[in-house]
C-alpha positions in Angstrom: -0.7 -11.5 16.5 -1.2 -14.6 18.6 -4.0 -16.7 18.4 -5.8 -15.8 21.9 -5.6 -11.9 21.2 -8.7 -11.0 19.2 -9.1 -7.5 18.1 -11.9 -6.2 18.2 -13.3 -3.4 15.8 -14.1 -0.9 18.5 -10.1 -1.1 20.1 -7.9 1.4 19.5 -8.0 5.1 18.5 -10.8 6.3 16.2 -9.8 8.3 13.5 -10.8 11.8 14.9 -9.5 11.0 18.0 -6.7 13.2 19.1 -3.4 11.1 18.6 -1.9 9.8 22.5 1.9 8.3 22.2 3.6 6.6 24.1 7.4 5.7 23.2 9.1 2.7 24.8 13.0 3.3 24.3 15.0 -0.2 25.3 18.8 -0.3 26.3 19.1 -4.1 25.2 21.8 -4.5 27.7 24.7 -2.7 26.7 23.9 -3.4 22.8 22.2 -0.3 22.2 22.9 1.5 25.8 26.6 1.1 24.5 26.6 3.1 21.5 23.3 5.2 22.6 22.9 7.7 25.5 19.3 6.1 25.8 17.9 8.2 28.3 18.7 11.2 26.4 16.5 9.9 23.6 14.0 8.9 26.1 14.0 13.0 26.9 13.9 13.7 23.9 10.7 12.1 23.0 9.1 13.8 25.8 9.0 16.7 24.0 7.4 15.4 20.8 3.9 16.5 19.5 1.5 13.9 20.2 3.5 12.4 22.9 2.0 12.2 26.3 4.5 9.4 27.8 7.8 8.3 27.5 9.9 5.2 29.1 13.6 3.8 29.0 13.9 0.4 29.6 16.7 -1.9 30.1 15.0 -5.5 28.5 11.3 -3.9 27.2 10.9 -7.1 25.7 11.4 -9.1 29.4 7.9 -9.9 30.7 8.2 -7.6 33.4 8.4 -5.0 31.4 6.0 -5.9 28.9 3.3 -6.1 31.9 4.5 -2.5 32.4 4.0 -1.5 29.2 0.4 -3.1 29.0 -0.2 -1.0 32.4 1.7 2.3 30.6 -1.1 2.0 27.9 -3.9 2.1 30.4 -3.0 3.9 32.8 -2.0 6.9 30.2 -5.0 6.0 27.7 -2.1 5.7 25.3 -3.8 5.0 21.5 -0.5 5.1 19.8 2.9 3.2 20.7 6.6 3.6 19.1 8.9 1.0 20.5 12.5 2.1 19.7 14.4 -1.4 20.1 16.0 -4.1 17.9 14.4 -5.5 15.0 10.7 -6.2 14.1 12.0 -9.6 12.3 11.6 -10.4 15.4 9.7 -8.9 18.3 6.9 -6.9 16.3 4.5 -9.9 16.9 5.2 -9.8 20.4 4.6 -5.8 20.8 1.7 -5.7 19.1 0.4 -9.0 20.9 1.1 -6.8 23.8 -0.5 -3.6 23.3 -3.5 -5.8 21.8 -3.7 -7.0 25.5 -3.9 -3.5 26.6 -6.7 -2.8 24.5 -4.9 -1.1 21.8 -5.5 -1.4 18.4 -2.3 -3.2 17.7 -1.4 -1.7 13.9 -1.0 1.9 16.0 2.4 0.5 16.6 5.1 1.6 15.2 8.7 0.0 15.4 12.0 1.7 15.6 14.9 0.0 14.9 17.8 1.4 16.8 20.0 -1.6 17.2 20.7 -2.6 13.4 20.0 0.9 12.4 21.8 2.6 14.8 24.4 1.1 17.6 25.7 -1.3 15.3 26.5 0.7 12.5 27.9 3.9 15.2 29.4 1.5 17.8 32.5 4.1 18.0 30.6 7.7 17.6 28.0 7.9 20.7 26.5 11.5 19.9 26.2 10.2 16.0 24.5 7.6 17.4 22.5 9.7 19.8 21.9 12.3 17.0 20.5 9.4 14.8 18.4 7.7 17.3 16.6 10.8 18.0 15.7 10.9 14.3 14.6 7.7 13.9 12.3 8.3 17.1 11.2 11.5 15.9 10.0 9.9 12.4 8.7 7.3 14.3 6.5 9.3 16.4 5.8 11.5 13.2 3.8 8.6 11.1 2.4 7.1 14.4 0.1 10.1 14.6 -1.1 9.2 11.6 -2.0 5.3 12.0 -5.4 4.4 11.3 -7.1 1.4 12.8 -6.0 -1.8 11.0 -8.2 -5.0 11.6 -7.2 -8.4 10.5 -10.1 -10.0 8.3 -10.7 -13.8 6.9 -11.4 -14.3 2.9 -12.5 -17.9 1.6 -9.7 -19.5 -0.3 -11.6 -21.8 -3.1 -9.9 -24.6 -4.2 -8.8 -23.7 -8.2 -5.5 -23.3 -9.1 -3.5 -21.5 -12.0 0.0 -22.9 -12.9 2.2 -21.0 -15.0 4.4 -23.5 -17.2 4.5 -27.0 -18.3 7.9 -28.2 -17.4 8.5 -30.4 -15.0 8.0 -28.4 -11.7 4.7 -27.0 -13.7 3.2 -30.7 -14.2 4.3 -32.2 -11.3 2.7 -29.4 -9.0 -0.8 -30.1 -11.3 -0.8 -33.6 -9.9 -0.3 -32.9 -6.6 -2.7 -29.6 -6.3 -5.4 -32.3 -8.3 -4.9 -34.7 -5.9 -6.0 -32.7 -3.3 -9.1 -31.9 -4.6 -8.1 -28.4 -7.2 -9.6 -27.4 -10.6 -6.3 -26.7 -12.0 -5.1 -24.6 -15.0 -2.0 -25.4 -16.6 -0.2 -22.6 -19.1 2.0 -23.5 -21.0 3.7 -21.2 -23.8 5.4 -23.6 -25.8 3.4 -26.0 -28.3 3.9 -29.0 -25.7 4.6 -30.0 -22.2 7.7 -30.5 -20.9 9.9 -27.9 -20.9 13.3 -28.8 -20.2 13.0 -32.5 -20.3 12.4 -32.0 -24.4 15.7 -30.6 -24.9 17.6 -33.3 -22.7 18.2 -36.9 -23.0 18.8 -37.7 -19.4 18.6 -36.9 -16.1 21.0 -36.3 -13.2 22.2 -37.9 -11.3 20.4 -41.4 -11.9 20.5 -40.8 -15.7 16.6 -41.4 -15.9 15.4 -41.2 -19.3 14.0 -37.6 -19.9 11.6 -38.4 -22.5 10.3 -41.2 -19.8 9.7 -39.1 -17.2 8.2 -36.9 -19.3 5.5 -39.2 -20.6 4.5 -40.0 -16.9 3.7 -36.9 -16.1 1.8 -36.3 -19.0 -0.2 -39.4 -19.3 -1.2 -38.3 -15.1 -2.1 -35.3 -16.3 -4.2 -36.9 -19.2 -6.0 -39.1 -17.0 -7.0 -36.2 -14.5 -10.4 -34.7 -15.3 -8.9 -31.5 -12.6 -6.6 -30.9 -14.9 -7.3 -28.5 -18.0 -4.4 -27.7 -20.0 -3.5 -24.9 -22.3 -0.8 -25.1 -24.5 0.6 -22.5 -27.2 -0.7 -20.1 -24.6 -0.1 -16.8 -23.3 -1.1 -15.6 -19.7 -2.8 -12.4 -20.9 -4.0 -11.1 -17.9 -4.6 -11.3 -13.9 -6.4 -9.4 -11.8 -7.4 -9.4 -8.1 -5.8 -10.5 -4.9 -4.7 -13.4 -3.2 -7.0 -16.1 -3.2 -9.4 -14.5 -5.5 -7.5 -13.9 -9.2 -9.5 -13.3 -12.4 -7.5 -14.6 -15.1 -7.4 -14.3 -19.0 -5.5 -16.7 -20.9 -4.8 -16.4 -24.7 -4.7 -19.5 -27.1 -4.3 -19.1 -31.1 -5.8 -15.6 -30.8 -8.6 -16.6 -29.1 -9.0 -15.7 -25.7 -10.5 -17.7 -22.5 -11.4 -16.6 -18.6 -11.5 -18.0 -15.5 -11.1 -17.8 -11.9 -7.7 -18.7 -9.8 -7.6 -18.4 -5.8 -4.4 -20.1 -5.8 -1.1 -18.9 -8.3 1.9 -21.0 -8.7 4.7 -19.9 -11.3 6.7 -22.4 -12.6 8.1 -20.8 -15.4 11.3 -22.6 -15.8 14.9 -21.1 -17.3 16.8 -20.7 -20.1 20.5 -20.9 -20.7 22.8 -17.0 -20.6 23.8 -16.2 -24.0 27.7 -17.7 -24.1 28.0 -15.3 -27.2 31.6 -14.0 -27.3 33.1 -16.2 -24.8 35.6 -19.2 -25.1 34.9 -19.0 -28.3 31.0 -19.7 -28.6 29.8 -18.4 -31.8 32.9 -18.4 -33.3 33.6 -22.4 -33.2 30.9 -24.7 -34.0 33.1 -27.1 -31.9 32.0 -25.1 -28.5 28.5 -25.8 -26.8 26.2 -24.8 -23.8 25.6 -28.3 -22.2 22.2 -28.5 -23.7 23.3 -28.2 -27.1 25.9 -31.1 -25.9 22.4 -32.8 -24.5 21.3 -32.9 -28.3 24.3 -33.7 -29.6 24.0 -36.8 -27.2 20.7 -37.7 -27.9 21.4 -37.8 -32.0 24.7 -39.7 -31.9 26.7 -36.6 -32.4 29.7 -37.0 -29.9 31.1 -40.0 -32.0 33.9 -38.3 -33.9 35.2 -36.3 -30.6 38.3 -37.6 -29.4 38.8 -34.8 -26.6 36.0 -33.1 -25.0 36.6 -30.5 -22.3 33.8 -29.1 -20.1 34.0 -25.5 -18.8 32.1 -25.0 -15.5 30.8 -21.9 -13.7 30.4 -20.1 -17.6 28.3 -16.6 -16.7 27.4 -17.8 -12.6 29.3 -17.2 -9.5 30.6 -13.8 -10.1 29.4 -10.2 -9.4 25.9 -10.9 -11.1 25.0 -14.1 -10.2 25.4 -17.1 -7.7 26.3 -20.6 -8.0 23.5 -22.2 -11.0 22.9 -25.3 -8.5 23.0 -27.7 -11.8 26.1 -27.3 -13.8 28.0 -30.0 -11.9 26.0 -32.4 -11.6 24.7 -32.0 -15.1 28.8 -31.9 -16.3 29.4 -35.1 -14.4 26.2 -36.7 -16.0 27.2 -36.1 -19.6 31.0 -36.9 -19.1 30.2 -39.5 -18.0 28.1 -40.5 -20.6 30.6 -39.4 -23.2 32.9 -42.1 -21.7 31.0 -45.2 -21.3 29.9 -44.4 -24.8 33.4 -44.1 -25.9 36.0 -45.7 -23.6 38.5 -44.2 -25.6 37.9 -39.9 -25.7 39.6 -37.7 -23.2 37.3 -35.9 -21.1 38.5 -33.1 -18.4 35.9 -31.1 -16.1 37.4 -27.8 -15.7 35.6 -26.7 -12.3 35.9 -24.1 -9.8 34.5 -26.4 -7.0 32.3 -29.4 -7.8 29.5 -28.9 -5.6 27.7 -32.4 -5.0 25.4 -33.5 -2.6 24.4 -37.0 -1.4 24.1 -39.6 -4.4 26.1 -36.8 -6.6 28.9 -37.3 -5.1 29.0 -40.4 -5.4 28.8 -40.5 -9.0 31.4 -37.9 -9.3 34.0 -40.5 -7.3 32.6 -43.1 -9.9 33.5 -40.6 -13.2 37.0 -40.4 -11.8 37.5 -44.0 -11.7 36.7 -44.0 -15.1 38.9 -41.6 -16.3 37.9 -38.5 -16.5 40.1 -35.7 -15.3 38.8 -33.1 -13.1 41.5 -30.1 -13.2 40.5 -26.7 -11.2 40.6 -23.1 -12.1 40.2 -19.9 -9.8 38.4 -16.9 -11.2 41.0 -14.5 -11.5 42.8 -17.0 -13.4 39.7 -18.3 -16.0 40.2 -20.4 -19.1 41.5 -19.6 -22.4 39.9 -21.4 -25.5 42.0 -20.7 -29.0 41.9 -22.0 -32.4 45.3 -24.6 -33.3 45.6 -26.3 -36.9 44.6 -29.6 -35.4 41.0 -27.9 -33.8 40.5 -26.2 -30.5 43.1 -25.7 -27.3 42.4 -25.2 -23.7 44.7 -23.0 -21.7 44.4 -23.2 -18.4 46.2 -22.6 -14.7 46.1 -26.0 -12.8 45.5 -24.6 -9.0 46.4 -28.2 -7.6 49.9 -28.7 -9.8 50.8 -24.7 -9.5 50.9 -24.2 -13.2 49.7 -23.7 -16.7 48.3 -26.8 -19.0 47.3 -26.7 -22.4 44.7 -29.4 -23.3 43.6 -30.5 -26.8 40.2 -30.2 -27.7 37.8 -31.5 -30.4 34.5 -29.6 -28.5 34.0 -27.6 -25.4 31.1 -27.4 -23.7 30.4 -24.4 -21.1 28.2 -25.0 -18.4 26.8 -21.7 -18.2 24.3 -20.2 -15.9 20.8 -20.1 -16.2 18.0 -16.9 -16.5 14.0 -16.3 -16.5 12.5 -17.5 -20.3 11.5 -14.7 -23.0 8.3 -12.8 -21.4 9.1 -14.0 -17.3 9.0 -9.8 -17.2 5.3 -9.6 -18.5 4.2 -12.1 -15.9 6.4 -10.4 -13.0 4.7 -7.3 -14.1 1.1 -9.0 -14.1 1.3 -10.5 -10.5 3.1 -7.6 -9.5 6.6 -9.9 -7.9 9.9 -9.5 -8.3 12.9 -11.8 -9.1 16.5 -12.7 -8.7 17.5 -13.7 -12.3 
């Protein structure tokens, strides 16, 4: 609905009033006109209960014809219209701007899709697509009749905020929704802040000190009086609707309330369980790459004399997409491994190193110091086996066209990443849905 179209309360159809249609059916050129005898359909819906007028139209989203369309309405004291065009991504503003215009009630619209729906899926089968488009009209027309007035109403936002999750994303949204003025509440499960950055020594792809960053943001959040935190917490309940929650939050059995008009979730991610793959869980001597973060951050890397990292481990296949952070992360911690010990082989096994700006160019700067970037393709992955001198890496080498066997004293699998234990509860409590 634009701006300058106000809809008023009294527009449109009452309830009791007897249901008027009108149906708009478009040829969009020779997209839909070319797979859809249009005017058939436009015949068709002549004959429909509750229709009283009926129009084919070769652009009905041109401005001529929207003018006749606002005229149609009047002139045939139309309370109900189903346009039977392309897609309402994006022309269902536009119609119901129009009929708005017309005095209309502009959620009496209904929008039939017979472009994606229709011609392009039956491009070589006109009387399917005929036979189809008269369906999709008829159902159209069916649930128009039973459109009820909709009216568009404004609800005060107040300005207090409820974050899910103390990691970084979670404290660094506090400070900026404090900045601007929120009461912000800050849940976080675990018995401190931070998230990821305890579990990880440094940061890609500067290498910032985790634990510094960390501190940062918690000594902002310290100093904001905004800012109330809850840690060792459990989000026990929400009610409401945007811009008006009712929240219960539960913290050593005790439980506290308060009000949210404003949710973000920022509940952060957990490594997939390698379990059974390349060896994990049989072979101390193969990691995820945080347990190599750990092993970094205590000195444990010393005795390694060959470390090969396994990227793409459980992302980018049938489940999943690309993780976003295994190379840069890999390149981050080989690189590491090597300036902390010149002398250790370290190979990236990758798929494709996807970098971007100032990745890249550490990933030109981990070559130059030796470490060996050798690629794989999925139907081809690697094979990790137990030799009397340790571990072995079998892999085929798409660059030289054939299988290499690399010694190995750990492997470390970048794998992909999944919502943290009780992500489920909260979708359930806020009523979304997720991708991982």
């Amino acid at each position: 609905m634009s701006d300058e179209t106000e809809v008023k309360n009294e527009a449109g159809a009452a309830p009791e009033e007897e249901p008027r249609v009108g149906v708009f059916v478009c040829d969009c050129g020779s997209n839909i006109q070319g797979a859809v005898r249009c005017s058939e359909v436009r015949d068709f819906a002549e004959g429909l209960p509750g229709v009283v007028y009926a129009e084919e139209g070769k652009w009905i989203c041109s401005v001529d014809f929207l003018n006749r369309m606002k005229e149609s309405v009047v002139e045939n004291n139309l309370n109900r219209v189903v346009v039977a065009c392309c897609t309402p991504r994006t022309h269902e503003k536009l119609f119901r701007k129009t009929v708005a215009e017309a005095g209309m009630n502009p959620y009496q619209l209904e929008f039939v899709s017979t472009r994606e729906q229709v011609s392009w899926v039956h491009r070589n089968n006109q009387d399917i697509a005929t036979e189809k488009a008269k369906d999709l009209v008829k159902m159209g027309v069916a649930k128009a009749r039973l459109l009820e007035p909709g009216y568009e109403i404004k609800l005060p936002v107040g300005r207090s905020c409820l974050i899910i999750g103390g990691g970084a994303a979670g404290m660094t949204a506090a400070t900026a929704v404090a900045n601007q003025g929120f009461q912000v509440y800050l849940v976080e499960r675990e018995p401190e802040l931070g998230g990821l950055l305890n579990a990880i020594g440094t940061i890609a792809p500067e290498g910032n000190v985790a634990a510094d960053v960390k501190a940062a943001l918690v000594a902002e959040i310290n100093s904001r009086d905004n800012i109330k935190v809850f840690t060792n917490a459990k989000l026990a309940n929400v009610e409401g609707y945007i811009g008006n929650y009712s929240v219960a939050v539960e913290v050593d059995g005790k439980t506290e309330e308060f009000h949210a008009d404003t949710i973000i979730v920022a509940t952060g991610m957990v490594e997939i369980d390698c379990t059974g793959q390349f060896m994990y869980g049989e072979s101390p001597d193969v990691v995820t790459q945080l347990q190599l973060e750990g092993m970094l951050k205590a000195g444990g890397v010393k005795d390694k004399k060959n470390v090969v990292f396994i990227q793409c481990v459980n992302s980018r296949n049938e489940e999943r997409g690309c993780c976003t952070v295994g190379c840069s992360a890999s390149v981050k911690n080989a690189r590491a491994i090597k300036e902390a010990q010149p002398d250790t082989n370290v190979y990236v096994l990758y798929r494709d190193m996807i970098t971007v700006k100032e990745e890249y160019v550490h990933l030109k700067e981990v070559m130059r110091e030796g470490v060996v970037f050798v690629r794989w393709e999925y139907e081809k992955p690697p094979v990790v086996t137990k030799t009397d001198d340790g571990l072995a890496v079998t892999v085929y080498d798409i660059q030289l066209g054939q299988e290499i066997t690399l010694p190995a004293d750990l492997v470390v699998l970048a794998t992909g990443f999944r919502g943290p234990e009780g992500v489920e509860d909260i979708k359930g409590l806020l009523k979304v849905s997720a991708n991982a």
